[in-house]
Structure formats: C-alpha cells, structure tokens
C-alpha positions in Angstrom: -37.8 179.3 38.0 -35.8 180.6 40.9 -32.1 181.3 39.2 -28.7 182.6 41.0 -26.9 184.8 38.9 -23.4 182.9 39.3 -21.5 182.6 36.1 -23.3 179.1 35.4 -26.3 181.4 35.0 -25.5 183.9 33.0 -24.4 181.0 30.8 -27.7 179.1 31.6 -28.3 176.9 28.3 -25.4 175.9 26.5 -22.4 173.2 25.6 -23.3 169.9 23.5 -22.6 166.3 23.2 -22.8 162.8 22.6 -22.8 159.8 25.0 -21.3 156.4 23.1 -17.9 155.9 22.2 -19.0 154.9 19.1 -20.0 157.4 16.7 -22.7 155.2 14.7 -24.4 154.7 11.5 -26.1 158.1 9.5 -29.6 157.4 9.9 -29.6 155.4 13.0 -28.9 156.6 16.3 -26.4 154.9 17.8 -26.1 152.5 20.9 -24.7 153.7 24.3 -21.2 151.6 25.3 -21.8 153.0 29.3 -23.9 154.3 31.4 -24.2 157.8 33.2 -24.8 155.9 36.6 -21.1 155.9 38.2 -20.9 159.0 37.1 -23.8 160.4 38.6 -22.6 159.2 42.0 -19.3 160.6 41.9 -21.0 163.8 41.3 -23.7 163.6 44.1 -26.3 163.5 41.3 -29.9 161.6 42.1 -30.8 161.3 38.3 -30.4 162.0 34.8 -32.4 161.6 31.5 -30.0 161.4 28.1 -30.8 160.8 24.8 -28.2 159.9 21.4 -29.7 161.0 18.3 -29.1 160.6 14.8 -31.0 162.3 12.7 -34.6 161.8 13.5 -33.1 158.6 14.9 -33.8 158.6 18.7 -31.9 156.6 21.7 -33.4 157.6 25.4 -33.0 156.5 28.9 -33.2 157.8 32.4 -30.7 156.9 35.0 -31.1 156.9 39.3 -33.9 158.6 41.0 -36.1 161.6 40.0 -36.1 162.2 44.2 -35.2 159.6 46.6 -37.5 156.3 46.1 -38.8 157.6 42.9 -36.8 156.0 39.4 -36.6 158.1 36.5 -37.4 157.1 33.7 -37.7 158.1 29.9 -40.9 159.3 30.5 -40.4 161.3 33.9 -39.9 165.6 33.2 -36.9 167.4 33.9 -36.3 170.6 33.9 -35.1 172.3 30.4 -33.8 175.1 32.3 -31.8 177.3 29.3 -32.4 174.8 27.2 -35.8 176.6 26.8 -34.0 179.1 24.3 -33.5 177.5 21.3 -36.9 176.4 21.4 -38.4 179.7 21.8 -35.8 180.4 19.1 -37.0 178.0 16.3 -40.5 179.7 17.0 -39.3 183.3 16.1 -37.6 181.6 13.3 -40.9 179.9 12.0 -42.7 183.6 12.6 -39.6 185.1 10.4 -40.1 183.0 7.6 -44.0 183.6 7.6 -42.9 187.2 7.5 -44.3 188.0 10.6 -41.1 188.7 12.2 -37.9 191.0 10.5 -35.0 190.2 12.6 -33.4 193.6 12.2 -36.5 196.0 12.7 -36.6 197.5 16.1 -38.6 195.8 18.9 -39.4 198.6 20.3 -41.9 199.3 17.3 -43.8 196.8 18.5 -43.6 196.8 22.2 -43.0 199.7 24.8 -40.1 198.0 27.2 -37.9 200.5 28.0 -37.2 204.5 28.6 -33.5 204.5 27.3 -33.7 205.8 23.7 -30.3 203.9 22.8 -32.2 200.3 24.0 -34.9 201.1 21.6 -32.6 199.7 18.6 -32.6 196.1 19.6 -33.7 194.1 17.1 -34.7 190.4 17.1 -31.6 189.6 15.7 -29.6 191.4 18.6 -31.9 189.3 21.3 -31.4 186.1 19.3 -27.7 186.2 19.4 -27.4 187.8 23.1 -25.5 190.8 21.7 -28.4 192.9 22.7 -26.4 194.4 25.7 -29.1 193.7 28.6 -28.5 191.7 31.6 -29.6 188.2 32.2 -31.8 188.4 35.4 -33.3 192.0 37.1 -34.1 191.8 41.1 -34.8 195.4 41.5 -38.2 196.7 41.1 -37.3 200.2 40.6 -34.9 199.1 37.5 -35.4 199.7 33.9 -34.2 197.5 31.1 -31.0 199.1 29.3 -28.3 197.7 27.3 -24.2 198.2 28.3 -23.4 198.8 25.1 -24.7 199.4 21.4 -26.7 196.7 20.1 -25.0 194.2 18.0 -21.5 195.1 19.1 -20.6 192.6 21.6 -21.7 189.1 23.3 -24.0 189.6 27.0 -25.7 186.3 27.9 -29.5 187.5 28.3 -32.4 185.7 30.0 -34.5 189.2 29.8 -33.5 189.3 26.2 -35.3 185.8 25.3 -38.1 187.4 27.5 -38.6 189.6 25.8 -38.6 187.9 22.6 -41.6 185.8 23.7 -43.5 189.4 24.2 -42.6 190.0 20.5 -43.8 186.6 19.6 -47.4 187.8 21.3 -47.5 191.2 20.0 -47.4 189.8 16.6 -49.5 186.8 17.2 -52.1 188.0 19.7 -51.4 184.8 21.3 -49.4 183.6 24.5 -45.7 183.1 23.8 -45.8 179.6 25.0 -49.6 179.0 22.8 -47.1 179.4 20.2 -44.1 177.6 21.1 -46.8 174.6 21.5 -48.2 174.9 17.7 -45.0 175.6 16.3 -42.2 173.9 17.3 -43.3 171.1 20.5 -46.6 169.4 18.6 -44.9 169.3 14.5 -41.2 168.1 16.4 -43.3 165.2 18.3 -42.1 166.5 21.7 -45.3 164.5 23.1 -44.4 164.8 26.9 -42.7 168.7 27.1 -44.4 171.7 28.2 -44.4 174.9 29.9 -46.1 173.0 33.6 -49.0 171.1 34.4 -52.4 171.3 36.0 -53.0 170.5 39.5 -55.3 167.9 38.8 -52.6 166.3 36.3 -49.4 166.0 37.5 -46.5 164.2 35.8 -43.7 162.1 36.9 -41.3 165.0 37.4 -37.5 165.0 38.8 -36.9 167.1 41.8 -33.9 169.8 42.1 -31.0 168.5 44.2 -28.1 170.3 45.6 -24.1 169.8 45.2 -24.6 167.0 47.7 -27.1 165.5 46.5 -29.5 166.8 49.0 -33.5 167.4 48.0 -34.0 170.9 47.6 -37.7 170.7 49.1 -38.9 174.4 47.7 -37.2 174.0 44.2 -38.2 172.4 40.7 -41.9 171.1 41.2 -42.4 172.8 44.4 -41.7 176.3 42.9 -43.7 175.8 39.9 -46.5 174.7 41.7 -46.3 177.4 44.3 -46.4 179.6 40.9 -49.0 178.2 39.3 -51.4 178.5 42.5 -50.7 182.2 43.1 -52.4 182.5 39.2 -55.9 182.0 37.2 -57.2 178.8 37.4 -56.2 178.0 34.0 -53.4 176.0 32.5 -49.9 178.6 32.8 -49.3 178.2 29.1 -52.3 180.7 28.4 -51.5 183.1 30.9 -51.2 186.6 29.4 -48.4 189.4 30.8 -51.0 190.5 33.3 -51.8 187.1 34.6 -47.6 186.3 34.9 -47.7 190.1 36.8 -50.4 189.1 39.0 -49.8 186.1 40.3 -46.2 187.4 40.9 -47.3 190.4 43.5 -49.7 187.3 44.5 -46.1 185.9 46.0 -45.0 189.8 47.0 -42.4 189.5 44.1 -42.2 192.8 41.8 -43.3 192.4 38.2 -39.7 191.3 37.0 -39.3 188.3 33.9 -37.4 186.3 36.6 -40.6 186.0 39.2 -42.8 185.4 35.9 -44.4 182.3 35.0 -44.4 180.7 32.6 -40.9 181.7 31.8 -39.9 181.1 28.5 -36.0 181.6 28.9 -35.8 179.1 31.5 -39.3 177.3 32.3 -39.6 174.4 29.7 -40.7 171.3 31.2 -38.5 168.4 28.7 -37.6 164.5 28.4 -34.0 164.1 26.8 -35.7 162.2 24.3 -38.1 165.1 23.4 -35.2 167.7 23.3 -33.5 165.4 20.9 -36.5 165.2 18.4 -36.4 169.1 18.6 -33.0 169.3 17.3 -33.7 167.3 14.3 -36.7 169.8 13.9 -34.6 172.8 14.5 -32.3 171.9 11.4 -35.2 173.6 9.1 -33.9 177.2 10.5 -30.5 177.4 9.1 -30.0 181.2 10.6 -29.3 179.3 14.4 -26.3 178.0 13.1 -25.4 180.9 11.8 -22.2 183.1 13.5 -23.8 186.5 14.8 -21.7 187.3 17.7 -18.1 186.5 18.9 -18.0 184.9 22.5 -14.5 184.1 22.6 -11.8 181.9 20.7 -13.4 179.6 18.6 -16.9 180.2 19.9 -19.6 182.4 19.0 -22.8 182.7 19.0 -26.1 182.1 16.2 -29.6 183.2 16.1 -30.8 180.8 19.0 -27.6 178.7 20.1 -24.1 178.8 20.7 -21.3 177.5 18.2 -17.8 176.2 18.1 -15.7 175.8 15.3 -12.3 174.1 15.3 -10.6 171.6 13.5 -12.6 171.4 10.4 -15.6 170.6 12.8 -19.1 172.6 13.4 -20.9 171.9 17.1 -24.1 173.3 18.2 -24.6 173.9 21.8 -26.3 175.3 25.2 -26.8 174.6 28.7 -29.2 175.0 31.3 -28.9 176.1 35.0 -31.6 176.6 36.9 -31.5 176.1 41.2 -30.3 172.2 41.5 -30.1 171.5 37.8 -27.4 171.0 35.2 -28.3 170.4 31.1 -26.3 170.4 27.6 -26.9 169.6 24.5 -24.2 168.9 21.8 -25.0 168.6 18.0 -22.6 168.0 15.4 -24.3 170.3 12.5 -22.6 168.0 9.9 -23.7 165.1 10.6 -27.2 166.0 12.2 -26.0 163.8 15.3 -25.5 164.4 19.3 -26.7 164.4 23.2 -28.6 165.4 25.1 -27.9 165.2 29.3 -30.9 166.5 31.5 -29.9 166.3 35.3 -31.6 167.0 38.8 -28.4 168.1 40.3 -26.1 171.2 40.6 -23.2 168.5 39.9 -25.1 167.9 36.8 -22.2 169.4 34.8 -19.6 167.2 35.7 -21.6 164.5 34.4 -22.5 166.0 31.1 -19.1 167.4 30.9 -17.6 163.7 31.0 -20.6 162.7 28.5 -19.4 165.1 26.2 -15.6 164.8 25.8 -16.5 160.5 26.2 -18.4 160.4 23.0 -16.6 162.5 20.8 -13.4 161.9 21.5 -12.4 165.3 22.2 -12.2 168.5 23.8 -15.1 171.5 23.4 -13.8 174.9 24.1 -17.4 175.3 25.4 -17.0 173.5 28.0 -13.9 175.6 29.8 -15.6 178.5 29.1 -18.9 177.2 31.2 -16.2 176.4 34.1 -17.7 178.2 37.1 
C-alpha cells in the first residue's frame, strides 16, 4: 500500500474504542444507540464498517458507500491498513509459545538484514514493541536498515520493523509470512472474509480510498493492489516469496524496499470490522501484547504487538491504521474483553472514529491527542 510518511503514518495502526453509549451486558455485545452516518458526512467520509464486541460477542454494520453508487456493507473489505500489526503480532506470539520463536535472541541470527553491527541486536521483542530504533518507511534504494538508537531503549514507530518480523516468521517456518498469519491467527479467530488480496478472477466487494473531501482516489486502495498483484506470478499474493514481492516491485520500476512490496504485512490486510473484532477476542490468548515494553509518552506505552493506555484505574488496548485515503482504530478495554472497531475509506476517517471513541466510553483517551496530526 502506497503510505505518506506524515505523522498519521508513522503512527499508522493505533487508538481504540467503542460505539454505544451504553456499555452492555458481559457476554453480549451490546446494541448501538447512533449511527456513524452524520458523522461520516461532516467529515467528507463515503463509508465506514464498525463492529461493538463483547467478548466473542459480535455487533457489525457498514454505513454509506464503499465508492459512489456502491453501499457498504458488513460484508464489503476495507482496508486494515496498521491494523495489520497486531495480527502479524498474535502469529509471532503463537510461533513463541511453540518455541519457535525467543523474543530476545537476535534476529539477525536468523536473517542477514543489515550491515550495521549495532542493528544486529534487535530482537523480536525490540520489533514487537517498536523500540527497535528503525524508521517506519525507506524510499531510497541505496539505504540500509539501521536503528537511531540502541535497541530496547526508546519508542520509534516501525513499519520496516513488523516487516521484518514477517521475514522471521518465514525463516523459521519455511513458509510465506502471510501462509502463516492465515493458519494461525485469520482461519482459528473465524475472520471468514479477511485476507492479504484477492485473485483476479475473484474479486470482493471492496471500499475504495477517498480523499479529505471526499473525492475517489482512482489509483489508491483496490486499484494499487491490483496494479500490484499484476506486476507478480500468477498465483494468489499470500504465497509470494521475498523474490516474488522483489520482482514484481522492479516489474513497476520501484526498488526492492518493504514499502513497494506486496503483500505487505505491516499495512496490507484486507478486513471487515466484524472480522477484526473476532480477532481481538482471539488475541486475548497472548497475554505478552498487553504487556508494557516501551514508554511512548504519559500514560501510554507500548506491548508486544499494540499500544496501551493506563489511567484512572483503567487498561485500553489500541492501534490505528493509515494508509493513502484511509483512517482505522480499534479500542479494547482489557478488563472487560469489550470495544470497537471503526474501518473507514476516508482520510477524515479519524474524526469519525475519534467521536466513536470518546461517545462510547464516556471519556477521553490520551491516544487519541497523541495521534493528532
């Protein structure tokens, strides 16, 4: 996916919510008091999808248009953008728990990705908690992959990092990252409609990318996957290997950068908010996400796959996504098991899930000041 780095990017995946006023029963999710369609049209927004859950308890609808003349619906995809993270996240996890994995032994060990001896000491743990030190997006061709600063000593937001996390995932698996993702985490959480694209000869209802008026963006979302998928093997994108992504990416006269790469698996997930929300329930059987790892600033920090606030005798879950045209957050209360999920086709998207947010709970989230542009 085609990303700016603006400071919405290099925060790509993160604040949570929940949509009702009312906070429901444990056990059931609860029902929706409003709906996101006034705010959608204050913020030049064609369409959202948005799911309440409680538990494994699951409410999901889709508001306006997926592109002009075209309703979403529950059903229709929308891009996860960042959202793609935790996912990836709760697959190292499962890998970790099988052994296969040891969140502090270097990375390097297992993969050659970089020339800069202090780099070499980043460790799953480091990558899961973006205090690895290396950027979020590369552009130049000629540039290696260093960290700013030591490993584990500070808070960088990484889209590279999670990249290369789905390289571990491979070099321990022999498998594609996103062949993994699929056995792990999408088919056992139920996430029946999500995926990492789609053939040519299948293609999905799908929301379209829109700009801050509200304006198609014609070579975004679909178009750019697409456009990806053609310049590849004739083969489903989920089991392209790193030479397939490299490939097809000089096939488009891009250099063989994570951020011209597909599929991309910190930003390239393919979701329904009612999906997403059955994969938080599944998450909850890694513990270590919700974890502190890393300081981000005040009352929030960072775990081993999502951000976190803490304040007021309260835990919250959270992460955004921001890819060119779209605007997603998720909020879970890690209490109570309960929260949103707001997928929008609009770079006003996070006006809307903003409101969503501070509507259902009641309150403010530091998070959400902090993902102020």
């Amino acid at each position: 996916m085609t990303m700016t780095t603006t400071r919405r990017t290099l925060l790509i995946g993160a604040t949570a919510g929940a949509m009702a006023s009312g906070t429901g029963a444990i056990g059931r999710a609860p029902s929706p008091s409003f709906r996101l369609r006034p705010w959608l049209a204050l913020a030049s927004v064609p369409g959202a999808s948005w799911a309440l859950f409680d538990g494994a308890s699951v409410t999901a609808q889709a508001e306006g248009d997926a592109r002009a003349g075209t309703p979403a619906t529950p059903d229709t995809l929308f891009e996860a953008a960042s959202l793609s993270k935790p996912v990836l996240a709760a697959a190292v996890h499962d890998l970790v728990r099988e052994g296969r994995i040891d969140l502090d032994e270097p990375v390097a060990r297992h993969i050659d990705f970089t020339r800069d001896a202090a780099t070499r000491a980043i460790t799953p743990r480091h990558l899961l908690s973006h205090a690895s030190g290396l950027p979020n997006w590369r552009t130049d061709a000629g540039s290696d992959l260093v960290s700013r600063f030591a490993p584990g000593s500070a808070f960088r937001y990484s889209g590279e990092g999670f990249v290369l996390l789905g390289r571990l995932v491979e070099a321990v698996t022999g498998r594609t990252a996103a062949e993994v993702v699929r056995a792990r985490v999408l088919v056992p959480a139920g996430m029946t409609r999500s995926g990492y694209g789609w053939t040519a000869e299948r293609t999905p209802a799908v929301a379209w990318a829109h700009d801050a008026d509200g304006d198609l963006l014609p070579d975004a979302g679909p178009a750019h996957f697409e456009a990806q998928r053609a310049a590849g093997p004739r083969r489903p994108v989920e089991t392209w290997t790193r030479s397939d992504q490299i490939a097809a990416a000089a096939a488009l006269g891009k250099p063989p950068l994570p951020i011209f790469m597909t599929p991309n698996m910190a930003a390239g997930l393919w979701t329904t908010a009612g999906d997403y929300a059955r994969f938080l329930h599944f998450a909850r059987a890694y513990p270590a996400m919700d974890a502190p790892a890393v300081t981000v600033a005040g009352d929030l920090s960072w775990g081993l796959g999502w951000g976190l606030e803490r304040s007021g005798g309260r835990r919250f879950a959270w992460h955004w996504g921001s890819n060119d045209g779209v605007a997603n957050l998720f909020v879970l209360d890690l209490d109570r098991g309960a929260g949103l999920v707001v997928l929008t086709n609009g770079t006003g998207g996070q006006r809307v899930y903003a409101r969503a947010a501070r509507v259902h709970f009641a309150r403010e989230f530091d998070a959400l000041t902090w993902l102020q542009p």
